[in-house]
KOLTORLO-609430 format. One line per field, with one value per residue (C-alpha): residue in three letters; x, y, z; residue number from 1. Coordinates in pm, whole numbers, m for minus. Layout:
<pts>
code (ALA / ...)
east (X / ...)
north (Y / ...)
up (Z / ...)
pos (NUM / ...)
</pts>
This chain:
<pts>
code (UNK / UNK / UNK / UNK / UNK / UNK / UNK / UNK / UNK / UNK / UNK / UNK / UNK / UNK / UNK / UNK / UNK / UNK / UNK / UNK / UNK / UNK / UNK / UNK / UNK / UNK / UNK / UNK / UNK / UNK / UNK / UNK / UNK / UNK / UNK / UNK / UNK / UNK / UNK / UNK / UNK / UNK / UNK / UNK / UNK / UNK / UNK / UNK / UNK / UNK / UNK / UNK / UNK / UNK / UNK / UNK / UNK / UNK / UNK / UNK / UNK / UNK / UNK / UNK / UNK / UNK / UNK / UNK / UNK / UNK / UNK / UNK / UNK / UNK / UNK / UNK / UNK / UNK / UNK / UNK / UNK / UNK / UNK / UNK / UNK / UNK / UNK / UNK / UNK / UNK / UNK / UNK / UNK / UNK / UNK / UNK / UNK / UNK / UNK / UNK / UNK / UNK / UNK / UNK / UNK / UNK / UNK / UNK / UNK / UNK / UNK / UNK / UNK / UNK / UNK / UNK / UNK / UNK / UNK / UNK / UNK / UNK / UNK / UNK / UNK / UNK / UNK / UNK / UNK / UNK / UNK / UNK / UNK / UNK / UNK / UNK / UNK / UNK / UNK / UNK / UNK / UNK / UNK / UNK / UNK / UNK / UNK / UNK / UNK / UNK / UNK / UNK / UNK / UNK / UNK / UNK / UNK / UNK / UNK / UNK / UNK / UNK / UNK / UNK / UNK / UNK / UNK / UNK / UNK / UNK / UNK / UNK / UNK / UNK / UNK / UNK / UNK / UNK / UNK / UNK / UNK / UNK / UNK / UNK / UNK / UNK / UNK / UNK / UNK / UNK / UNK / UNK / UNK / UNK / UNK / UNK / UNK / UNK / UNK / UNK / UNK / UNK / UNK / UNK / UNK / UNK / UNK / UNK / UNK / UNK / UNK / UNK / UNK / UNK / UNK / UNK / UNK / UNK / UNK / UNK / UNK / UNK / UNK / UNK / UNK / UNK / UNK / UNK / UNK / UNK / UNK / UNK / UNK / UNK / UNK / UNK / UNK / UNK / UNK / UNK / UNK / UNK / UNK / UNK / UNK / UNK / UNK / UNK / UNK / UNK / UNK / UNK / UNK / UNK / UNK / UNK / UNK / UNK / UNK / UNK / UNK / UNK / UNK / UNK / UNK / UNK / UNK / UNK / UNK / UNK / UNK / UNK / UNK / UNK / UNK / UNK / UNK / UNK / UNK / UNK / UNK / UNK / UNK / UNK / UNK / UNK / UNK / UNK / UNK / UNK / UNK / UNK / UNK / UNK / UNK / UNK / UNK / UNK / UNK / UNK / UNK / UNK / UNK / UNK / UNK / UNK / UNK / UNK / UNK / UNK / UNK / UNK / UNK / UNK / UNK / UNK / UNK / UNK / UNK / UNK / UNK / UNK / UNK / UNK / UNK / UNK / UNK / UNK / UNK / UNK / UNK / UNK / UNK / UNK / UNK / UNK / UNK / UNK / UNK / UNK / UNK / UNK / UNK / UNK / UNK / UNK / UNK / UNK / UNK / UNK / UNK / UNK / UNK / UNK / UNK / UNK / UNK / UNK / UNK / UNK / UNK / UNK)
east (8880 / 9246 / 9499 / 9596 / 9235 / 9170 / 9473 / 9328 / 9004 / 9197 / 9361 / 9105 / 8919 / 9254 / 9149 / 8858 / 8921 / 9166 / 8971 / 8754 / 8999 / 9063 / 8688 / 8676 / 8954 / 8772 / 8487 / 8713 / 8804 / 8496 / 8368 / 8702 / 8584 / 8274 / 8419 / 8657 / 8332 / 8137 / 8384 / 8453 / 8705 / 8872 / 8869 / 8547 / 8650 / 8332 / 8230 / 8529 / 8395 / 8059 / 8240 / 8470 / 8155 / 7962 / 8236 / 8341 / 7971 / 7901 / 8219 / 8110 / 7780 / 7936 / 8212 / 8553 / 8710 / 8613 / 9011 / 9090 / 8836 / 8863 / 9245 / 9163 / 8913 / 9176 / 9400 / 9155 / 9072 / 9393 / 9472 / 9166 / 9306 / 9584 / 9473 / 9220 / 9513 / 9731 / 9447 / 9339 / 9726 / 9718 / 9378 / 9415 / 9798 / 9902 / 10206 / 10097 / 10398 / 10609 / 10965 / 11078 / 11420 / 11512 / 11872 / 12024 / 11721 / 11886 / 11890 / 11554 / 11368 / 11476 / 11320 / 11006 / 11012 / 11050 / 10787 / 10520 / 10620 / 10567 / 10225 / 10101 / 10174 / 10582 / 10809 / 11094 / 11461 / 11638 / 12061 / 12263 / 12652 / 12509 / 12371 / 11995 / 11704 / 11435 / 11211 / 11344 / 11574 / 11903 / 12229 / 12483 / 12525 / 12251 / 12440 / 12457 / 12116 / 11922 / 11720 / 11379 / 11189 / 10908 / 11013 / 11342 / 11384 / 11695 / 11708 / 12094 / 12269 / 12289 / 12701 / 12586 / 12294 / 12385 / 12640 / 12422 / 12141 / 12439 / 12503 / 12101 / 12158 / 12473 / 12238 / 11903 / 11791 / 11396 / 11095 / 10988 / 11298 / 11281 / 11507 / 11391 / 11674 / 11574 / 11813 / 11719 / 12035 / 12295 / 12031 / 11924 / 12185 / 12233 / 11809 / 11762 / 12066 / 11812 / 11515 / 11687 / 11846 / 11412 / 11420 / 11076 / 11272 / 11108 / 11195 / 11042 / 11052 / 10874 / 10769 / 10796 / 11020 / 11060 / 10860 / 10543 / 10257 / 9962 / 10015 / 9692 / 9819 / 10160 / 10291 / 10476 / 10670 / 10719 / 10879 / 10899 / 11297 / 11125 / 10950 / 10613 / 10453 / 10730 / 10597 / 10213 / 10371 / 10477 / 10184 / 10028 / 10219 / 10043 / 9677 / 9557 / 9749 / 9544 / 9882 / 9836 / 10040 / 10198 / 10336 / 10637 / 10944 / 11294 / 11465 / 11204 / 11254 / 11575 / 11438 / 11151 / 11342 / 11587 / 11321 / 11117 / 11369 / 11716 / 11575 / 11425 / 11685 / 11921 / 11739 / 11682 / 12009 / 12108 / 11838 / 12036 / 12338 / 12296 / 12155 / 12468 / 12688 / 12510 / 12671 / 12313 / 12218 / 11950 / 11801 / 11803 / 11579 / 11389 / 11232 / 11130 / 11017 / 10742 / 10487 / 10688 / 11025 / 10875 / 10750 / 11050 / 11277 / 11048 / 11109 / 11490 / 11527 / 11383 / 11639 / 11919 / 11834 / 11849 / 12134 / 12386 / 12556 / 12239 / 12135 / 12477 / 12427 / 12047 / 12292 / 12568 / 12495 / 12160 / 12306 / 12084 / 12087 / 12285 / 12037 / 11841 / 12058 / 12179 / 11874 / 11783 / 12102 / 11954 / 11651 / 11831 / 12058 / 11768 / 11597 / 11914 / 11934 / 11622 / 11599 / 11930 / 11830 / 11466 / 11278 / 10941 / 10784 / 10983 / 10969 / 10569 / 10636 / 10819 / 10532 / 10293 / 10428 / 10491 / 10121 / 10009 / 10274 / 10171 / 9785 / 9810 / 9865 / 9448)
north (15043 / 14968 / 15230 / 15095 / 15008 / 15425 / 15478 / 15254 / 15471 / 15769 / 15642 / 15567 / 15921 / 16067 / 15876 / 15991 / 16324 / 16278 / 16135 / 16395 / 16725 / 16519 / 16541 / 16918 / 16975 / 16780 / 16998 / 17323 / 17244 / 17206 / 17527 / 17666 / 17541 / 17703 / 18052 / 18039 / 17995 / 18244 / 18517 / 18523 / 18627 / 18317 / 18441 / 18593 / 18749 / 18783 / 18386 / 18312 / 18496 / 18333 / 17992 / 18038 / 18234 / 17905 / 17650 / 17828 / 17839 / 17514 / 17423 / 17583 / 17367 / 17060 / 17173 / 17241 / 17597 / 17827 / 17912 / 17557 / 17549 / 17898 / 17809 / 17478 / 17568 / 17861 / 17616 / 17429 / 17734 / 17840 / 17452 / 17472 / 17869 / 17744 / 17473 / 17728 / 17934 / 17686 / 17572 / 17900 / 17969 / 17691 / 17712 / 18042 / 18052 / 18245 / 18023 / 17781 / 17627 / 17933 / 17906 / 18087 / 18127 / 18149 / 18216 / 18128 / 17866 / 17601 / 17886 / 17878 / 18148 / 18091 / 17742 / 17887 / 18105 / 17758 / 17603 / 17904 / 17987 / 17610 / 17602 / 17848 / 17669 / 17775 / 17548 / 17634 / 17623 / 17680 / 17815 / 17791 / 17618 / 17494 / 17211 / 17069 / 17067 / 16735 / 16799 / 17113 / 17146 / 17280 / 17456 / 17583 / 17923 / 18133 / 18207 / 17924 / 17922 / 18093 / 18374 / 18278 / 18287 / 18511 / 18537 / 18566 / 18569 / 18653 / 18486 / 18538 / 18686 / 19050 / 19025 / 18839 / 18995 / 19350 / 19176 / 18964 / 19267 / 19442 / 19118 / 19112 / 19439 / 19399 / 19079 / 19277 / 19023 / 18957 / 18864 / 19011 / 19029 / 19112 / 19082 / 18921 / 19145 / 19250 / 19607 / 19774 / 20063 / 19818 / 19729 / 20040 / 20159 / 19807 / 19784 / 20148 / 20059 / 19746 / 19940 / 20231 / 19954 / 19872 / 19544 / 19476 / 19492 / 19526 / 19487 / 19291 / 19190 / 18926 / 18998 / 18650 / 18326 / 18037 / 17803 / 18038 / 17850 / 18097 / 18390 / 18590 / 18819 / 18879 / 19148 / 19175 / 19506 / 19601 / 19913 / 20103 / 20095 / 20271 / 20048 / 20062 / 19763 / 19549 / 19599 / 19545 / 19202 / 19117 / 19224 / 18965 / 18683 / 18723 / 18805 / 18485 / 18448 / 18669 / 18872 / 19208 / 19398 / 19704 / 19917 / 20202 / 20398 / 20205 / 20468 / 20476 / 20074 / 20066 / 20338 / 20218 / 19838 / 19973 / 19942 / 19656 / 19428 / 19612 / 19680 / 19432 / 19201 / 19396 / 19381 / 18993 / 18963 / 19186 / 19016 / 18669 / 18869 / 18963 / 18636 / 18423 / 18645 / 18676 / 18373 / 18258 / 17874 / 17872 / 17587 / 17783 / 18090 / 17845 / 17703 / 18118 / 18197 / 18447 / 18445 / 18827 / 18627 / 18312 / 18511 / 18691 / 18385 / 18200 / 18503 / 18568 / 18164 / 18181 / 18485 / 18304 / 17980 / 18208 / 18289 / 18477 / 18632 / 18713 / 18895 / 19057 / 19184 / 19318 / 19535 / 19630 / 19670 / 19891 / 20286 / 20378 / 20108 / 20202 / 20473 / 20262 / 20042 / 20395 / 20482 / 20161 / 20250 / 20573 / 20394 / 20134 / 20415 / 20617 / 20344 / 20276 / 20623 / 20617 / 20325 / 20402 / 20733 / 20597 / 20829 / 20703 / 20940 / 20925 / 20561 / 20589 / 20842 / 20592 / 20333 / 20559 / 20664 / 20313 / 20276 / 20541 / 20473 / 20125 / 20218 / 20333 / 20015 / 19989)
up (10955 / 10957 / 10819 / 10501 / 10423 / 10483 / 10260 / 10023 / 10043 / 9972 / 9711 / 9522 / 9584 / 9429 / 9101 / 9117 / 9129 / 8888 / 8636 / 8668 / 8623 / 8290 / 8208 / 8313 / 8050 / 7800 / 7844 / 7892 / 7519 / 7398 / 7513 / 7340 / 7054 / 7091 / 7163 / 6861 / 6665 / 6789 / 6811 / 7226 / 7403 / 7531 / 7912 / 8097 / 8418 / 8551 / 8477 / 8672 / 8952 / 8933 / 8921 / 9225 / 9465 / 9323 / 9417 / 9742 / 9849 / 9808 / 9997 / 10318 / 10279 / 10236 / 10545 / 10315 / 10407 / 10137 / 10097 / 9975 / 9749 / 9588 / 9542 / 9400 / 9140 / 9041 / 8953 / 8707 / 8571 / 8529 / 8321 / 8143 / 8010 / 7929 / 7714 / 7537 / 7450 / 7335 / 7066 / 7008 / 6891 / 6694 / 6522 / 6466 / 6386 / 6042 / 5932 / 5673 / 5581 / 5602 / 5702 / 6102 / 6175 / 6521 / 6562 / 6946 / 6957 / 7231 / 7443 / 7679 / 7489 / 7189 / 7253 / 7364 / 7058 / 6861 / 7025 / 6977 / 6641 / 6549 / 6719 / 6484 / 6204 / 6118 / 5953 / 6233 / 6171 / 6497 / 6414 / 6715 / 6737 / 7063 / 6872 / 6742 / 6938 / 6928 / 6639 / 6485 / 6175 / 6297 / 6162 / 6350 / 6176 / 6030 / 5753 / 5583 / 5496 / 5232 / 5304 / 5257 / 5639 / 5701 / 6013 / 6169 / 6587 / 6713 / 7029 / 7167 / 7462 / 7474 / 7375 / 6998 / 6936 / 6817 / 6573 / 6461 / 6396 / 6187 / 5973 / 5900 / 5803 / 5585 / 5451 / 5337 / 5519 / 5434 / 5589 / 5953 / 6209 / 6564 / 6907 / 7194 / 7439 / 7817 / 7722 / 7384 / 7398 / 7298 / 7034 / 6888 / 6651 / 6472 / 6466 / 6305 / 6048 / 5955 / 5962 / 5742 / 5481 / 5444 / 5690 / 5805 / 6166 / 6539 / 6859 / 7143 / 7494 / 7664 / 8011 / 8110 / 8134 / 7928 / 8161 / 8072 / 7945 / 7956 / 7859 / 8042 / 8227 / 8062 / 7931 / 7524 / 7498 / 7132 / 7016 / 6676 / 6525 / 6201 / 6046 / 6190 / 5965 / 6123 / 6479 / 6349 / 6214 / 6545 / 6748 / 6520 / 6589 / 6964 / 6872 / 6945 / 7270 / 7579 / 7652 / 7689 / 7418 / 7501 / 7220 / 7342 / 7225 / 7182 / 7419 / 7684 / 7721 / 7975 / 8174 / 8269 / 8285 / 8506 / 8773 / 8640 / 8618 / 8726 / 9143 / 9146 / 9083 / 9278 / 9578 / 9591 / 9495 / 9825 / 10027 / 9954 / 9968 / 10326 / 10452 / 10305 / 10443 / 10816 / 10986 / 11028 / 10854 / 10639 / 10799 / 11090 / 10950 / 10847 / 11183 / 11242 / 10923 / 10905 / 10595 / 10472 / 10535 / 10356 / 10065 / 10016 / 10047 / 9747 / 9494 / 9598 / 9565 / 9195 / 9140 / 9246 / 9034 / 8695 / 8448 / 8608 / 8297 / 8187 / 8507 / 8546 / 8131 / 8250 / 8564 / 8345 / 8012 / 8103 / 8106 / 8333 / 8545 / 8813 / 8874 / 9031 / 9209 / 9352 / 9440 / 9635 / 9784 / 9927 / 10037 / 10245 / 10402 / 10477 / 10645 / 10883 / 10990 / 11071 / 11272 / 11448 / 11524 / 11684 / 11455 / 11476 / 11274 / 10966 / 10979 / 11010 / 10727 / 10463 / 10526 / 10454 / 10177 / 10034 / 10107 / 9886 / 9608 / 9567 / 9584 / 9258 / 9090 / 9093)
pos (1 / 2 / 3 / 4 / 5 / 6 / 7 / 8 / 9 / 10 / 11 / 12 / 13 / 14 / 15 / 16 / 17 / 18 / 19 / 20 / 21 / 22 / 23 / 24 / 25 / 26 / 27 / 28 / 29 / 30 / 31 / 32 / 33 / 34 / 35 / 36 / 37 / 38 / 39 / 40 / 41 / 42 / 43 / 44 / 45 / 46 / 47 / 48 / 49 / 50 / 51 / 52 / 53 / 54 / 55 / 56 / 57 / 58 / 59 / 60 / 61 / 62 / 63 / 64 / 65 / 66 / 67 / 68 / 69 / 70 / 71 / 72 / 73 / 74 / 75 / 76 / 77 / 78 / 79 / 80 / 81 / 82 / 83 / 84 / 85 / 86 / 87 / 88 / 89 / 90 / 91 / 92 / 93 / 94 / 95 / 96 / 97 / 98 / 99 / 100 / 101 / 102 / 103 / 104 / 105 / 106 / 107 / 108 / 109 / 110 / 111 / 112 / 113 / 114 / 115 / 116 / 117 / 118 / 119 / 120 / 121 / 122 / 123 / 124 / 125 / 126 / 127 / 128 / 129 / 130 / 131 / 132 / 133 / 134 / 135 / 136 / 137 / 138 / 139 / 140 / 141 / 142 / 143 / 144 / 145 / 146 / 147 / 148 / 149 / 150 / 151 / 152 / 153 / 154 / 155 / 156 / 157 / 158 / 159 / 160 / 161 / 162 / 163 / 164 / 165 / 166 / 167 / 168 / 169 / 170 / 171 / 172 / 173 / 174 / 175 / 176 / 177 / 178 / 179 / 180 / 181 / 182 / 183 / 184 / 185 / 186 / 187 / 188 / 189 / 190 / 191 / 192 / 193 / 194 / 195 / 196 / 197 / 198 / 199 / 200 / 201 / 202 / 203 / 204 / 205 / 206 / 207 / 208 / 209 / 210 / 211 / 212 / 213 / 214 / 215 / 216 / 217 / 218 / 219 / 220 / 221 / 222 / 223 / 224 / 225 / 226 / 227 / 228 / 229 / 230 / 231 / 232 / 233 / 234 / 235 / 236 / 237 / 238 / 239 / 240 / 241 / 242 / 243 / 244 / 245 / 246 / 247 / 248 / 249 / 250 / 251 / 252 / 253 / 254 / 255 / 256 / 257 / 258 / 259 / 260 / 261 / 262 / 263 / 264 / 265 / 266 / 267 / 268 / 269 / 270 / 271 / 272 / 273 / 274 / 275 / 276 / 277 / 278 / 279 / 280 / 281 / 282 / 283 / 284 / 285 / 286 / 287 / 288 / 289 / 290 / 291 / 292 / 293 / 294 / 295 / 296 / 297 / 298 / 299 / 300 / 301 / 302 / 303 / 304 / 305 / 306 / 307 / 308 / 309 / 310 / 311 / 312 / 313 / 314 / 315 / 316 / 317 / 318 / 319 / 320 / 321 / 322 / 323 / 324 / 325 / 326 / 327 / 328 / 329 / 330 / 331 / 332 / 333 / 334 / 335 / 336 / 337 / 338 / 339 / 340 / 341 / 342 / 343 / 344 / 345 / 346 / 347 / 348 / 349 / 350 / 351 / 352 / 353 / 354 / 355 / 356 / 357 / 358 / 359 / 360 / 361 / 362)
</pts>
C-alpha cells in the first residue's frame, strides 16, 4: 500500500478509538450512577488494579508493551474519575438556590472556587474590581451588596485578604466564611477577631492549582480559628469530592508549609537560577538531557510559569520561611565541601540518608 493510503488507515483507527473512549465514558457514568445509588465509594483501588493487570496482560498477548498499555488505560481511568466526581459534586451538592460570595473571583482560584461552588448547586456572585467573569453575577466591591450568602470565599492575594477578614469582621458578616491563603500568620489575628465577634469563620488551603479537575489524591487543609462548626461547614462543601481532608492547628500551618511549598519552590527556583545564569543555552542541555535532568527541568518549568508575586508573598510573608531556605542553604554547602574535599564516604552517607528519610513516605 502507498503511504497516504496507510495514513488513511491510521486515521481512521484514531476514530475508532476515539469513538470508543467516548463510549467508555458513557459507561464510566453509568456505573457512577450506580455507585451514588448504592452508597459506593466512587474510586476502588483494587478494581483499578484488576483493570490495568487485565489490560496490560492482554497487551503482551496481542504484542503491545505492557508499559504503553498500563499508561494508557491510567489515563481513561483517570477521565472516567474525573467525570464521576464532577457528577457526584453536583448530584450530591447542598446549595439549592443559596447565594456564594466569592470575593477576588477573576483571580484563578477564586474562579475555581466559582466554578465548584456553582456545581453544587450555589447561586455564585463573584466581587472583584478586576471585572465580571462569563456566567457569574459580578460587582466590583463586596460591599455593596447585602449580606445574605451562605457562603462567603475570600479568594485574594495575601496583601487584601487580612483587610478584607477585618471588614467581615467589622460587618458581622453572616453565613460560613473562609480564606483560601497558602500563609495563615498574616491571617490569624483578623480570622480569630471574626471568629470571636460569632462569624461562622474557617480557614482553608487547597493543596492544588486552579487547572485541578479531580480532586483524588489531593489534599484540603482546614484549620480551627474558634469556631469549630465553621470548619465542619467547610469540610462539607468537599464530601462529595474524593480529596482527602486534613483537619490541623492555624499556627502549625506555615511551619509545616515552609517546607511543602517554601523549599520546594526555592530550590526550583535556584535550579533555574543556576542554569540561566551558567552561560550554557538551553537548547544546548537539551540534546544531553538525562531522564533526572528531564524530570527536574518539567517541574522547575511549571514553577517558573506561575505568579511571581504570589510565590515571592509564599517566601516573604511566611515567618518561618527563611528557615528553610537557610537550611537548603546548609544542604547545598555541605554537599560542595564534600565533593571538593573527595569525601566519598560522607557523600555515600547523605544518599543514604536521603534513602531512609524518604522511605518513610510508605
Amino acid at each position: 500500500m502507498e503511504l497516504e493510503q496507510l495514513r488513511a488507515r491510521l486515521g481512521a483507527i484514531d476514530r475508532q478509538i476515539i469513538e470508543l473512549v467516548a463510549e467508555r465514558q458513557a459507561l464510566s457514568r453509568e456505573i457512577g450512577a450506580v455507585k451514588r445509588s448504592e452508597g459506593r465509594a466512587t474510586r476502588d483501588f483494587r478494581r483499578e488494579k484488576q483493570v490495568i493487570d487485565a489490560v496490560c496482560s492482554h497487551a503482551v498477548d496481542v504484542g503491545v508493551a505492557p508499559g504503553v498499555a498500563g499508561e494508557l488505560i491510567g489515563l481513561l481511568i483517570r477521565s472516567s474519575l474525573t467525570t464521576q466526581e464532577q457528577a457526584r459534586v453536583r448530584a450530591e451538592g447542598t446549595g439549592q438556590g443559596q447565594r456564594a460570595l466569592v470575593i477576588g473571583g477573576r483571580g484563578k482560584m477564586g474562579l475555581w472556587f466559582a466554578e465548584f461552588l456553582d456545581s453544587q448547586g450555589f447561586d455564585v456572585t463573584i466581587a472583584d474590581p478586576a471585572g465580571p467573569a462569563p456566567g457569574y453575577k459580578h460587582v466590583a466591591d463586596w460591599r455593596a451588596l447585602p449580606d445574605d450568602f451562605a457562603v462567603t470565599v475570600v479568594a485574594t492575594p495575601l496583601g487584601a485578604t487580612a483587610g478584607i477578614l477585618d471588614a467581615l469582621a467589622d460587618r458581622g458578616h453572616h453565613g460560613l466564611i473562609f480564606d483560601i491563603g497558602s500563609l495563615k500568620a498574616p491571617l490569624a489575628p483578623a480570622l480569630r477577631r471574626l471568629a470571636a465577634r460569632g462569624c461562622r469563620a474557617a480557614s482553608v488551603h487547597p493543596m492544588f492549582g486552579p487547572d485541578t479537575a479531580l480532586l483524588s489524591g489531593r489534599h484540603v487543609l482546614f484549620m480551627d480559628a474558634g469556631q469549630a462548626e465553621a470548619v465542619r461547614d467547610a469540610r462539607q462543601l468537599f464530601a462529595s469530592t474524593m480529596a482527602q481532608q486534613i483537619e490541623m492547628p492555624l499556627d502549625e500551618h506555615d511551619r509545616l508549609i515552609a517546607y511543602v511549598l517554601g523549599l520546594s519552590h526555592a530550590l526550583n527556583i535556584a535550579f533555574f537560577t543556576a542554569l540561566a545564569e551558567s552561560g550554557e543555552t538551553a537548547p544546548r542541555l537539551a540534546t544531553l538531557s538525562s531522564t533526572t535532568f528531564d524530570a527536574q527541568l518539567d517541574v522547575a518549568a511549571r514553577v517558573a510559569r506561575e505568579n511571581p508575586h504570589l510565590y515571592f508573598e509564599i517566601q516573604h510573608l511566611n515567618p518561618q520561611g527563611i528557615h528553610a531556605i537557610e537550611d537548603l542553604l546548609g544542604a547545598v554547602r555541605r554537599l560542595a565541601d564534600i565533593v571538593r574535599a573527595g569525601d566519598e564516604a560522607a557523600f555515600v552517607a547523605l544518599m543514604e540518608q536521603g534513602r531512609r528519610y524518604l522511605a518513610q513516605r510508605g
